[in-house]
C-alpha positions in Angstrom: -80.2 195.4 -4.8 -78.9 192.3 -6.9 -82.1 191.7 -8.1 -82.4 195.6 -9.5 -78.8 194.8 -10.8 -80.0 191.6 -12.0 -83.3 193.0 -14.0 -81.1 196.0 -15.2 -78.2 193.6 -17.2 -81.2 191.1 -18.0 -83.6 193.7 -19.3 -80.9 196.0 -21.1 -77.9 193.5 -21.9 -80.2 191.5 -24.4 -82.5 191.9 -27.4 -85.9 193.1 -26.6 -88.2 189.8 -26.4 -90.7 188.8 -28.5 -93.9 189.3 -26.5 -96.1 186.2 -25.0 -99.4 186.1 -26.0 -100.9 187.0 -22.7 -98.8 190.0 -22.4 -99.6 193.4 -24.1 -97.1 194.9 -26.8 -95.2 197.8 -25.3 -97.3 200.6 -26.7 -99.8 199.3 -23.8 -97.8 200.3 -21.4 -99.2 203.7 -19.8 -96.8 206.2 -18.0 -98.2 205.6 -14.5 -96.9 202.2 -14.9 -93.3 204.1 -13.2 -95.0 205.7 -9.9 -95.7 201.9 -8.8 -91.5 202.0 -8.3 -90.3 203.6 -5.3 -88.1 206.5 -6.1 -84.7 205.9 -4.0 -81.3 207.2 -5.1 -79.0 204.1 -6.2 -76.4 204.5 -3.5 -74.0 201.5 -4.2 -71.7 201.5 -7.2 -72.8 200.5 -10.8 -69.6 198.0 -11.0 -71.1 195.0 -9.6 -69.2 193.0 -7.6 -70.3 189.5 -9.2 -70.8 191.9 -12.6 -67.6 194.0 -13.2 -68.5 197.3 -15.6 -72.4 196.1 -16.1 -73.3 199.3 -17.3 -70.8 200.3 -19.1 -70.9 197.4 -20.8 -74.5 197.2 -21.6 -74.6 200.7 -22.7 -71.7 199.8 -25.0 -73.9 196.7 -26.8 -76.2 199.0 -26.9 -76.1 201.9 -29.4 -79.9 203.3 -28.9 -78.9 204.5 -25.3 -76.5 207.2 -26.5 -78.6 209.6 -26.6 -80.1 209.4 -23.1 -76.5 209.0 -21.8 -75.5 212.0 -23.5 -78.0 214.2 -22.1 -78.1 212.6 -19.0 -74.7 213.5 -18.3 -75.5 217.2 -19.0 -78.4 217.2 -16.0 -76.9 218.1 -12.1 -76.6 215.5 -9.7 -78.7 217.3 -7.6 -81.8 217.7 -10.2 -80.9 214.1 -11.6 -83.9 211.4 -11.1 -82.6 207.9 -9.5 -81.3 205.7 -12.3 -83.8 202.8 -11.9 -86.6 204.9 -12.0 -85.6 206.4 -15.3 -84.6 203.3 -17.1 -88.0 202.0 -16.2 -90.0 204.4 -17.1 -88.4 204.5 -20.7 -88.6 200.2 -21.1 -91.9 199.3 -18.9 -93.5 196.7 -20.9 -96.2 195.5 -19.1 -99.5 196.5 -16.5 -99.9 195.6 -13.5 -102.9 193.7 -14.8 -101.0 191.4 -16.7 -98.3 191.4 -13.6 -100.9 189.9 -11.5 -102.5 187.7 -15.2 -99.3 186.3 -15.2 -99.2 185.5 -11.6 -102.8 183.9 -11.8 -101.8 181.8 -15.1 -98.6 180.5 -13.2 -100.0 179.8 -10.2 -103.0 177.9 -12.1 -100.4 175.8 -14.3 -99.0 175.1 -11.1 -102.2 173.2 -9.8 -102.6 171.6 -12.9 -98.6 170.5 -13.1 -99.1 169.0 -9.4 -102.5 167.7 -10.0 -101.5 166.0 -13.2 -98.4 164.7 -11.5 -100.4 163.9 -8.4 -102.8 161.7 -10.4 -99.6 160.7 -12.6 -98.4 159.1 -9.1 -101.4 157.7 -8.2 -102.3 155.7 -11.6 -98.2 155.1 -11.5 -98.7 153.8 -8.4 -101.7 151.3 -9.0 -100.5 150.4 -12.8 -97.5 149.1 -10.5 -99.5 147.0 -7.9 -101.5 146.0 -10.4 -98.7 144.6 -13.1 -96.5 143.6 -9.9 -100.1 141.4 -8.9 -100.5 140.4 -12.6 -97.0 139.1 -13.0 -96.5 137.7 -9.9 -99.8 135.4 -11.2 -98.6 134.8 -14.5 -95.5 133.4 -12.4 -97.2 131.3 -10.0 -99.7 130.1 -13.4 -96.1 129.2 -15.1 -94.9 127.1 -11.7 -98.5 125.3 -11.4 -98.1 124.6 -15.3 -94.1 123.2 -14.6 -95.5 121.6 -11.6 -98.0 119.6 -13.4 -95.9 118.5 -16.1 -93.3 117.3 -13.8 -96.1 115.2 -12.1 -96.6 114.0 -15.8 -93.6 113.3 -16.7 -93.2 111.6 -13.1 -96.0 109.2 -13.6 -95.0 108.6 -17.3 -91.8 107.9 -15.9 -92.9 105.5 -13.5 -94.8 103.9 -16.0 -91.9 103.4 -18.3 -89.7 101.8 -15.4 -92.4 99.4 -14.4 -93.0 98.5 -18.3 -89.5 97.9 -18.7 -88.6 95.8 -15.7 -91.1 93.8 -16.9 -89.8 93.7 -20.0 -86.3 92.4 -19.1 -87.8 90.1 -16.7 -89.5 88.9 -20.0 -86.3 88.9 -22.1 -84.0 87.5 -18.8 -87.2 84.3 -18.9 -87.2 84.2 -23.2 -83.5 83.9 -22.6 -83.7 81.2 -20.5 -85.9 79.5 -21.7 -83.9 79.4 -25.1 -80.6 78.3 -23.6 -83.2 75.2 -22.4 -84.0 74.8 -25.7 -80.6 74.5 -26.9 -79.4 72.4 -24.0 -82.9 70.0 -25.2 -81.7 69.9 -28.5 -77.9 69.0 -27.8 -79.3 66.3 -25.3 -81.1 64.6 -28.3 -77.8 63.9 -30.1 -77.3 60.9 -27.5 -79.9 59.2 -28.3 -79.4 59.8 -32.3 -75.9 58.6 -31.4 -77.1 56.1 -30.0 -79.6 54.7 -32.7 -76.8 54.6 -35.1 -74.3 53.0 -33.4 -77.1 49.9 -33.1 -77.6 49.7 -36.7 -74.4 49.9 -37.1 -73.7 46.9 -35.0 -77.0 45.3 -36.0 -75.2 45.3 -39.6 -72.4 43.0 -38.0 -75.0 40.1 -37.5 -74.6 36.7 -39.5 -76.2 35.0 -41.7 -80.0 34.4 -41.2 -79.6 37.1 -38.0 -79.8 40.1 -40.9 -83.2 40.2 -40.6 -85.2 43.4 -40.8 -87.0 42.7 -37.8 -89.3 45.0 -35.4 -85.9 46.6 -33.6 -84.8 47.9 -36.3 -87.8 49.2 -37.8 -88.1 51.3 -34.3 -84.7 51.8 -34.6 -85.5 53.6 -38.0 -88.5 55.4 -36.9 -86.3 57.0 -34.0 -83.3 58.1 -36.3 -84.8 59.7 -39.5 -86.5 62.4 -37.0 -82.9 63.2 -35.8 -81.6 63.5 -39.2 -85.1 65.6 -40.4 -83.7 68.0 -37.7 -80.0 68.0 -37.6 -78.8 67.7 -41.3 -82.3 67.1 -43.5 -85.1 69.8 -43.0 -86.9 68.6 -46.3 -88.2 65.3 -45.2 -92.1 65.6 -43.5 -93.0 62.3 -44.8 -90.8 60.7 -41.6 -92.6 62.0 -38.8 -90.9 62.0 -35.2 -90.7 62.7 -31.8 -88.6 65.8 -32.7 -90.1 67.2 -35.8 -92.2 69.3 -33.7 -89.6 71.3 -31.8 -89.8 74.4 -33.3 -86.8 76.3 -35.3 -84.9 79.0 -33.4 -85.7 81.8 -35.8 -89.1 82.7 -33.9 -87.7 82.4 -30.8 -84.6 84.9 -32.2 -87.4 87.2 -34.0 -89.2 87.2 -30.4 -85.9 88.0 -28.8 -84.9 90.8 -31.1 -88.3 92.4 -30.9 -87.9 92.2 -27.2 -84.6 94.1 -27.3 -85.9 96.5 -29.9 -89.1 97.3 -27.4 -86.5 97.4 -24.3 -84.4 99.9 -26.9 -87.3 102.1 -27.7 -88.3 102.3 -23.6 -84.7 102.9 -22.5 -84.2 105.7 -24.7 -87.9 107.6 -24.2 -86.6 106.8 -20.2 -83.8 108.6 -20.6 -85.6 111.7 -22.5 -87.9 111.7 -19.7 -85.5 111.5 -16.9 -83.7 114.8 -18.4 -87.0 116.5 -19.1 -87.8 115.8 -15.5 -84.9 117.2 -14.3 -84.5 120.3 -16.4 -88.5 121.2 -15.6 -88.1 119.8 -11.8 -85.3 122.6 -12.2 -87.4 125.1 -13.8 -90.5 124.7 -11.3 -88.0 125.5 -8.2 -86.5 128.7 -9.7 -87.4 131.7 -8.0 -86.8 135.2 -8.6 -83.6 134.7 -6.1 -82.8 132.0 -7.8 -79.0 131.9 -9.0 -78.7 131.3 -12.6 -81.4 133.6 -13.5 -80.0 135.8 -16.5 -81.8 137.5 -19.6 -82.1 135.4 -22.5 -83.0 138.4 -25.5 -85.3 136.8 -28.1 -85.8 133.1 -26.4 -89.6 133.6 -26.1 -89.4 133.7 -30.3 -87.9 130.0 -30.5 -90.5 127.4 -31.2 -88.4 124.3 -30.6 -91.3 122.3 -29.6 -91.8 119.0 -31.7 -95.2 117.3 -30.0 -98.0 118.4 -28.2 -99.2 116.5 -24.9 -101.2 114.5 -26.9 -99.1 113.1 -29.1 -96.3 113.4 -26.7 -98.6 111.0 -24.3 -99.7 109.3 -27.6 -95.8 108.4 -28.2 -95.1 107.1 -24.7 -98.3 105.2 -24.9 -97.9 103.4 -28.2 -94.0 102.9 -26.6 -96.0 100.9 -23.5 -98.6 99.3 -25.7 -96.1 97.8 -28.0 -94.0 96.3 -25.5 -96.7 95.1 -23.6 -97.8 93.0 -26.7 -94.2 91.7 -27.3 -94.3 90.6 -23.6 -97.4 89.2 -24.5 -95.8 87.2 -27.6 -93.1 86.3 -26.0 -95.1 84.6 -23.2 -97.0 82.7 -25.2 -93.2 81.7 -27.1 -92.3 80.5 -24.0 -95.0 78.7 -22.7 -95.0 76.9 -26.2 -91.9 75.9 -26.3 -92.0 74.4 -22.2 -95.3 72.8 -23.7 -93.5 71.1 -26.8 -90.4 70.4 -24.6 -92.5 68.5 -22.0 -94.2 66.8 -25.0 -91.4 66.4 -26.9 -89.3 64.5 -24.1 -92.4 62.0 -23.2 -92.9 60.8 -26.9 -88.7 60.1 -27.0 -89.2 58.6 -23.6 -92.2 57.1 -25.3 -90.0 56.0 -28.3 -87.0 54.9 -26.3 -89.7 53.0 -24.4 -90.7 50.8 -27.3 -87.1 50.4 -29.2 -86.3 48.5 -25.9 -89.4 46.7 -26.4 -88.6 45.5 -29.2 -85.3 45.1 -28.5 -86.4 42.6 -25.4 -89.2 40.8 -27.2 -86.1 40.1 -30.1 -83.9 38.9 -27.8 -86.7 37.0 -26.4 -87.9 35.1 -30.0 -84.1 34.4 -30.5 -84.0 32.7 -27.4 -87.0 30.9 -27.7 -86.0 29.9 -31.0 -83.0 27.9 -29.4 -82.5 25.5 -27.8 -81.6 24.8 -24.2 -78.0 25.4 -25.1 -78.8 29.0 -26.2 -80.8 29.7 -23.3 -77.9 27.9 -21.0 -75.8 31.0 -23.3 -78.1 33.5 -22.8 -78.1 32.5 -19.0 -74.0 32.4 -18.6 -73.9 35.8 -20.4 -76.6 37.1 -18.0 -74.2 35.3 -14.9 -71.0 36.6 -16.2 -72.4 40.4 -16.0 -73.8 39.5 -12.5 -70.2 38.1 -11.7 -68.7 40.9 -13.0 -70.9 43.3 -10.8 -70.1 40.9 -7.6 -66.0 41.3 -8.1 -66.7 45.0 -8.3 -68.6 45.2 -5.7 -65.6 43.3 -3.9 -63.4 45.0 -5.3 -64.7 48.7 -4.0 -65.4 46.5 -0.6 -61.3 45.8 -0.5 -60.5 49.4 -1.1 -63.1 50.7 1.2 -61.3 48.2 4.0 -57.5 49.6 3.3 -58.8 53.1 4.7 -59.6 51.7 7.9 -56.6 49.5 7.8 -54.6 52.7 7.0 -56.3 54.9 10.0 -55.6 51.7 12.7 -51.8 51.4 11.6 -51.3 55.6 11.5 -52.8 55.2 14.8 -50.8 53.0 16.1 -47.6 54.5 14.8 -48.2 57.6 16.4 -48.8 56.3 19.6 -44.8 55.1 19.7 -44.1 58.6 20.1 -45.7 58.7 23.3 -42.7 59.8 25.6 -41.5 57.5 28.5 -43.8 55.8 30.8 -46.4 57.2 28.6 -46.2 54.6 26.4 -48.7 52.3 28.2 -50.3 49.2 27.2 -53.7 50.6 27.8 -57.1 49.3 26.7 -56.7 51.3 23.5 -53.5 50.0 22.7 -55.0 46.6 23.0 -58.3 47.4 20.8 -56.0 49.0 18.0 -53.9 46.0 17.6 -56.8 44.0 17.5 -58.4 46.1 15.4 -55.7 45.8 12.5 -55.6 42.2 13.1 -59.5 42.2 12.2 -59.4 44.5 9.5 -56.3 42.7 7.9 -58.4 39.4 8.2 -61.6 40.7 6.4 -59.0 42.2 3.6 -58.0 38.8 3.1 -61.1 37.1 3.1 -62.4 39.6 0.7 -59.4 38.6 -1.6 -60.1 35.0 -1.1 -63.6 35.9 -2.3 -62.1 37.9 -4.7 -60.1 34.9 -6.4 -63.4 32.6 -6.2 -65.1 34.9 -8.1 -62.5 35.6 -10.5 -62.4 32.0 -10.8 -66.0 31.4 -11.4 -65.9 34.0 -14.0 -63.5 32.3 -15.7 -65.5 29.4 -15.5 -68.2 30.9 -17.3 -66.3 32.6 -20.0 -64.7 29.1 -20.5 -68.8 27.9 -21.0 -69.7 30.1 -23.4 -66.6 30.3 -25.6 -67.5 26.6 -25.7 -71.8 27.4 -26.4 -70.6 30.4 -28.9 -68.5 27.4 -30.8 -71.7 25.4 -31.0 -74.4 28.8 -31.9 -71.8 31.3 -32.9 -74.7 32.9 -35.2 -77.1 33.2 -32.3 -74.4 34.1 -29.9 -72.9 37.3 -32.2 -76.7 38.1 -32.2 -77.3 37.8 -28.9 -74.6 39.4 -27.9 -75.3 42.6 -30.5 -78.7 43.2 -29.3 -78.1 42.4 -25.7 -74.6 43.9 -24.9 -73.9 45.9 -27.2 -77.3 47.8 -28.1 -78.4 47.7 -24.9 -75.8 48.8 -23.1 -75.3 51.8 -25.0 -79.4 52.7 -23.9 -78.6 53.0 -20.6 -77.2 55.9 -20.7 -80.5 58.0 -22.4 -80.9 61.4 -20.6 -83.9 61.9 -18.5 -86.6 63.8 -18.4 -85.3 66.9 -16.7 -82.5 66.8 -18.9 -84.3 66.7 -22.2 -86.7 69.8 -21.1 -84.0 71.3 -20.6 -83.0 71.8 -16.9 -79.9 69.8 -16.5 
């Protein structure tokens, strides 16, 4: 009965409808279109419950049902026709043809609805799979891609490290090898000073001595080289043992192209140590991942500023480029242990000949005397033997006072022995004796000492009285031989002028 009440308030309440186009107008609609309704006396009250007054209120928006009110009100209830039956028979719009038409269209839009929707799912369905399939692809292409270049980067890497170990291996050696340099090059100011100071006391010679003999001529030869490297750059004509070494500035320009090459492979190391790490990231992010966030518009920044071929190219010319300063400064180094070696044996070579000459002068000076300057050059020769003998003695004395010293303390701290402790054993008896012995070689040594104190003075007393007789030959002998000579004693070796000392 709600639904009568229902179709009477929505069929009379409103406007009449415009009519669909597979419904017929209301003209169409024949009077046996009302015996289809049963005919049944409405038993229950108009007032609707859910729908206070629907009637009345209907039939008050609506002025065309006056009439039929009117008139209905002036027919018996008795002879009165149920009220849905009349209100249908006056407002039937439709057949039953176009009930069942309607039914037909709905239940065919229906099918199509659900078949369009059911092959809506299905294509949903498999566009899903498909894309999920697709992407999960294009994921696992991107994490083979990162993968790759981490391995690239990795080997690159690797490359870089090995290139510049070497490198400061190279630089550590160069460096060395230059502080041998420098420690070759103060070495030579000993012998420099040392062919200066004799000339200088060559110019002290007398007389007929001033001659420019062979000694100094060598002398010469050994000290303009010096000068052509310390103080005078500008003077090739003098030739020397030194003039070869090679000035500092390659060796500096080989250093700092070292350092520039380390510079170069220390920073691309560091760029590829962070790249590795933010891709090495980037490869082991999954979908799980924390950190994973939407980055709107990041796809559309092009920060790239190389390829992979000239981002190998760069790395490359990086390794090639220190490779050929390694390559340089090898070569720098084993020039300069070359020239060292060389260098040292022609000053050894030199040194060599100046005390040559300086023998074969002393020699023609003494051959040029008599047998009173070679009894001179003889008691010089003596008195420096002497002089080595007291020395000798001399350390011999103090080297006896420490076992002197060890006996005595000895002895002294056996008095401290308590009571019957203090026994005249055997090794009381051998220290005593022992000082006794010790004592008595210190003295002999003394006595010795004073003999040969005496005899030196002996000989100085002979040549002061030779050097009155040949005091021209003696200051010359005693230039070349004492003086010059032994300041040449004290040339550095070999391992010191390469360098290694």
């Amino acid at each position: 009965m709600e639904f009568l009440g229902s179709t009477l308030t929505a069929t009379y309440a409103h406007p009449r409808p415009t009519p669909t186009n597979f419904l017929p107008a209301i003209s169409t609609v024949t009077s046996s279109y009302r015996d289809r309704f049963p005919h049944y006396n409405l038993t229950h009250s108009l007032s609707l419950p859910w729908r206070p007054s629907t009637y009345y209120k209907v039939a008050a928006d609506s002025p065309t049902l006056g009439p039929y009110c009117t008139r209905s009100q002036k027919v018996s209830e008795s002879t009165m026709l149920p009220f849905v039956s009349n209100r249908t028979t006056l407002f039937t719009r439709y057949t039953p043809d176009d009930w069942y038409r309607s039914n037909l269209t709905n239940y065919q839009e229906s099918n199509t609805s659900r078949h369009n929707s059911e092959s809506l799912r299905v294509d949903t369905s498999r566009l899903i799979q498909d894309k999920y399939q697709q992407t999960r692809k294009t994921q696992a292409d991107s994490t083979q891609n990162l993968g790759e270049r981490v391995n690239d980067i990795g080997f690159w890497k690797s490359e870089i490290i090995h290139e510049l170990d070497s490198m400061i291996g190279e630089t550590n050696e160069l460096t060395d090898v230059k502080k041998k340099l420098e420690r070759a090059l103060m070495e030579t100011e000993a012998p420099l000073q040392v062919a200066r100071e004799c000339l200088f006391h060559r110019e002290k010679r007398m007389g007929i001595d001033l001659v420019h003999d062979e000694v100094e001529t060598e002398l010469l030869t050994s000290k303009p080289p010096h000068l052509t490297w310390v103080t005078a750059p500008s003077a090739p004509e003098s030739p020397g043992p030194l003039a070869a070494i090679p000035s500092p500035a390659p060796e500096g320009s080989s250093e700092l192209a070292n350092r520039a090459s380390q510079h170069e492979l220390e920073k691309d190391l560091h760029d590829k140590q962070v790249a590795h790490r933010i891709d090495d990231k980037c490869h082991h992010l999954r979908n799980t991942s924390e950190g994973v966030s939407y980055f709107r518009g990041v796809e559309r920044v092009d920060a790239t500023v190389s390829v992979p071929e000239s981002w190998a190219k760069f790395t490359d010319d990086n390794l090639l480029r220190s490779q050929s300063e390694r390559a340089a400064s090898a070569k720098l180094r084993d020039d300069i242990q070359n020239l060292l070696v060389v260098t040292a044996n022609e000053m050894w070579n030199q040194f060599n000949k100046v005390n040559l000459a300086f023998t074969n002068r002393i020699a023609e000076t003494a051959d040029a005397k008599n047998k009173i300057q070679v009894h001179l050059a003889k008691t010089l020769q003596e008195i420096f033997q002497t002089e080595m003998t007291i020395e000798s003695i001399r350390k011999a004395i103090k080297d006896k006072s420490a076992f002197l010293k060890v006996a005595q303390t000895r002895l002294d701290e056996r008095t401290r022995r308590p009571n019957i402790e203090l026994c005249r054993d055997r090794a009381q008896l051998r220290l005593v004796n022992e000082v006794y012995e010790v004592d008595d070689t210190i003295q002999t040594l003394q006595k010795r000492l004073r003999e040969a104190e005496d005899t030196l003075q002996s000989l100085v007393h002979t040549k002061a009285t030779l050097e009155h007789d040949l005091a021209v030959k003696a200051n010359s002998l005693y230039i070349d031989q004492e003086k010059c000579m032994g300041m040449r004693k004290s040339f550095p070796n070999t391992l010191r002028l390469v360098g290694f000392c």
